[in-house]
C-alpha positions as CSV (number, residue, x, y, z in Angstrom):
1,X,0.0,0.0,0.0
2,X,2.9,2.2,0.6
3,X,4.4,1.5,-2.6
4,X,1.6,2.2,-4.5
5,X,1.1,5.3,-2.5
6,X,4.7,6.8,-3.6
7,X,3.9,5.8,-7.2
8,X,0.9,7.5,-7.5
9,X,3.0,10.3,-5.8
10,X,5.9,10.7,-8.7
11,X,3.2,10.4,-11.0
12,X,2.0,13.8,-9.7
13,X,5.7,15.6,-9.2
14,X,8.3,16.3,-11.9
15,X,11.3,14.9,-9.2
16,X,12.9,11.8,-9.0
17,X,12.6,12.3,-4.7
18,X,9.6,10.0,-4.5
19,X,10.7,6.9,-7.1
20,X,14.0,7.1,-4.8
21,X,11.6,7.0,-1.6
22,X,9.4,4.3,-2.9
23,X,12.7,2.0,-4.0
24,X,14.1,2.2,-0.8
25,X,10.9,1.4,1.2
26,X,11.3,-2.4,-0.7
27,X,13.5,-4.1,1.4
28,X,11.8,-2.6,4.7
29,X,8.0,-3.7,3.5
30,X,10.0,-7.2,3.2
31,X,11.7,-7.6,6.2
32,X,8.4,-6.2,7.9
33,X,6.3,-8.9,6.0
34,X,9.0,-11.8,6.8
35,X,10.7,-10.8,10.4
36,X,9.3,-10.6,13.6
37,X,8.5,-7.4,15.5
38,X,11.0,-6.6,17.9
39,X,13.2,-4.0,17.7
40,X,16.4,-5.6,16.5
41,X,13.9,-5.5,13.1
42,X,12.4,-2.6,13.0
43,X,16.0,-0.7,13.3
44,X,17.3,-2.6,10.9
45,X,14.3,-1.0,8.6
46,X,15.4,2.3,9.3
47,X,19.1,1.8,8.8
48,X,18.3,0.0,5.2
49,X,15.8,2.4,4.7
50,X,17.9,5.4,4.6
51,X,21.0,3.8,3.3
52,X,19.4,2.5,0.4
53,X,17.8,6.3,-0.1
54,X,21.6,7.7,0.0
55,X,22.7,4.9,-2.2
56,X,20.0,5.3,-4.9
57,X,20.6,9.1,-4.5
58,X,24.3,9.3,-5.1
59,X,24.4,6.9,-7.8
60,X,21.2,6.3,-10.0
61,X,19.6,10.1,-9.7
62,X,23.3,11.3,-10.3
63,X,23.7,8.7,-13.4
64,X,20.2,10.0,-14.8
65,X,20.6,13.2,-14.5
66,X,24.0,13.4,-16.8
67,X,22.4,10.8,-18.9
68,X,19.2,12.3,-19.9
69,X,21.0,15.8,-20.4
70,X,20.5,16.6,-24.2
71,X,23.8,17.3,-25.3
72,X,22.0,19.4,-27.7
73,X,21.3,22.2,-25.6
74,X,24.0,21.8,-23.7
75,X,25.0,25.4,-23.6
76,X,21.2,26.2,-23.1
77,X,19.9,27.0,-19.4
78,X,16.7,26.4,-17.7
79,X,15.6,29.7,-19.1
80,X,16.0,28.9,-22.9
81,X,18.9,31.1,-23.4
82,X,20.3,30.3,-26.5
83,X,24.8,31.5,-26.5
84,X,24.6,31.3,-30.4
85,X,21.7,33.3,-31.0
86,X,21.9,37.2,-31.4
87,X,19.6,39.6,-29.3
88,X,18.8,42.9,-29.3
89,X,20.0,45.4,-26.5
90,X,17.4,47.2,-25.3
91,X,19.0,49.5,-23.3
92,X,23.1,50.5,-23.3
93,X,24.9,48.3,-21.5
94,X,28.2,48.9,-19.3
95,X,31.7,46.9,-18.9
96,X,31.2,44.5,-16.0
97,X,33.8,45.7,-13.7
98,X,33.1,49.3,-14.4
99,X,29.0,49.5,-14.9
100,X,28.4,51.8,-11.4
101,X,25.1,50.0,-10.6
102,X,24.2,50.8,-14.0
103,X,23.2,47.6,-16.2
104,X,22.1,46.9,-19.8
105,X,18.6,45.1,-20.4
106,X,17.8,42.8,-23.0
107,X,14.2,41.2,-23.6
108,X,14.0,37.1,-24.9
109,X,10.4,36.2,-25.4
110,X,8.3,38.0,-22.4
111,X,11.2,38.2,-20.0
112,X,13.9,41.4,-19.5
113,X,17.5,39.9,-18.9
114,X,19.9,42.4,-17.2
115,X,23.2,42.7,-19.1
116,X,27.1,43.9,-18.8
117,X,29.3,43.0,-21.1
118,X,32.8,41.5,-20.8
119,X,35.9,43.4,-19.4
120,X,37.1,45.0,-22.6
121,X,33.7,45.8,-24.5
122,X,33.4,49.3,-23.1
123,X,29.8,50.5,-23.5
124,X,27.4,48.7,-26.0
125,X,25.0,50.6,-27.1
126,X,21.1,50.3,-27.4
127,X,20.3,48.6,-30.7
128,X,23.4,46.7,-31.1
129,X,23.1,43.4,-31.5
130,X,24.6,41.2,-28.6
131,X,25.5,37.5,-27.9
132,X,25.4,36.0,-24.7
133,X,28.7,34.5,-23.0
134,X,27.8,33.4,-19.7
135,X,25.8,33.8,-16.6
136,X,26.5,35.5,-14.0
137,X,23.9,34.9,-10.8
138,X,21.2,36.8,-12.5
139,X,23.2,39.1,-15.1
140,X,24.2,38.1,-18.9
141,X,27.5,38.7,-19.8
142,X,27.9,39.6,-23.5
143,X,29.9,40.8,-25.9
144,X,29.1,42.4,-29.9
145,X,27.8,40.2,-32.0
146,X,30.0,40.7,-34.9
147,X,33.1,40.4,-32.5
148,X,31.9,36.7,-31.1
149,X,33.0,34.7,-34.8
């Protein structure tokens, strides 16, 4: 009953967290079916329990997750930024270690992106047409289009 409670419970959140719980709950519904109740067993539940959970998590959620990465968008974050597409600045935008507070603003799709570009751009203006280089916490680092072939 347990079991099929967890399934139903991945079935109804995007994380791996309840497939790992439901696994590792296995061996303890076993030795709860097969062993007596005394307390010898039931610890032993809890210690397979929740080294099976660390087991699974370090190894088969780790395994997945750079398995099912699609190399494809590899250089693509959670956001859909696409590095090889060029985007329109919106507003100027200053060198990242000399912007004053003062940051550049690009729009992809319906969200604004705050920008600076790289040490050695200088100012690029409204208009221009940017490419993104990295991610900085929640700034884009870019750098002229035409400079980034």
């Amino acid at each position: 009953m347990i079991f099929i409670s967890f399934i139903i419970v991945e079935i109804q959140t995007t994380g791996i967290w309840a497939a790992l719980t439901s696994v590792s709950t296995i061996p303890s519904l076993i030795i709860s079916i097969v062993a007596p109740n005394i307390v010898l067993y039931i610890v032993l539940q809890f210690i397979i329990f929740i080294v099976l959970w660390f087991t699974l998590y370090f190894s088969v959620y780790k395994l997945l997750k750079n398995k099912l990465v699609n190399k494809k968008y590899a250089k693509t974050d959670f956001n859909g930024l696409d590095y090889d597409a060029e985007y329109v600045l919106t507003k100027d935008t200053y060198e990242e270690l000399n912007n004053n507070g003062k940051y550049g603003e690009i729009i992809i799709g319906d969200k604004k992106y705050r920008t600076l570009s790289k040490v050695g751009e200088g100012i690029i203006n409204k208009g221009e047409k940017i490419k993104i280089l990295e991610v900085k916490g929640n700034v884009l680092l870019v750098k002229k289009g035409n400079k980034c072939q």
